[in-house]
Residue, then its C-alpha position, 0 to 999 in steps of 0.5 A: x478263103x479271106x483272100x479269095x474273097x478280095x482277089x478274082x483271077x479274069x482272062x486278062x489279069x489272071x490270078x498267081x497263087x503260091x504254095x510253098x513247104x520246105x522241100x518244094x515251091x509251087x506256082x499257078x496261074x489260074x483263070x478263075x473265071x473258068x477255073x482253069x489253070x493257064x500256067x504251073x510249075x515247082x521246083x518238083x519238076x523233072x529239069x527245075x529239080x534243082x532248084x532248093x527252096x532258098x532265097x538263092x535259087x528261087x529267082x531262077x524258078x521265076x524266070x521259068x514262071x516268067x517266060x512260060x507266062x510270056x510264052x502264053x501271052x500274059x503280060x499282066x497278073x494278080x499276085x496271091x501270096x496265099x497269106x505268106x508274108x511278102x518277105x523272104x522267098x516269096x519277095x524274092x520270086x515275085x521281084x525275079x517274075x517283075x524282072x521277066x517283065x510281067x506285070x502284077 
């Protein structure tokens, strides 16, 4: 709830929060104006099945995140790492969506 307090996701800066366990990464993008949620995935999914929760394969979930996003027309965002360090698996897909050329 700390981080809600700083962090509002708007129509043209939405809000991309992250939960992760150790079996599944899960992403969304929400407009937090209108409560919606514009863009999700997770390595759940029936074709990113896949993709393991290690730093390894994670950028390739952040491909995905990215080009849905382009898809969409959102080229700028707000990163919420929902109180995980940036470290690890959550520096890895952050820099694979920067890639994709999204901006946070």
């Amino acid at each position: 709830m700390r981080v809600r307090k700083k962090i509002k996701g708007t129509l043209d800066r939405p809000r991309m929060t992250i939960f992760k366990s150790n079996r599944f990464f899960y992403v969304q993008v929400i407009d937090d104006t209108k409560h919606a949620t514009l863009v999700s995935g997770s390595n759940k999914e029936k074709d990113l099945a896949k993709i393991k929760t290690k730093v390894s394969d994670i950028p390739k979930l952040g491909d995905v995140i990215g080009t849905r996003l382009k898809e969409k027309k959102i080229t700028r965002i707000i990163f919420d790492r929902n109180g995980y360090k940036y470290h690890g698996i959550v520096k890895a897909f952050a820099d694979s969506v920067r890639k994709s050329g999204i901006e946070f």
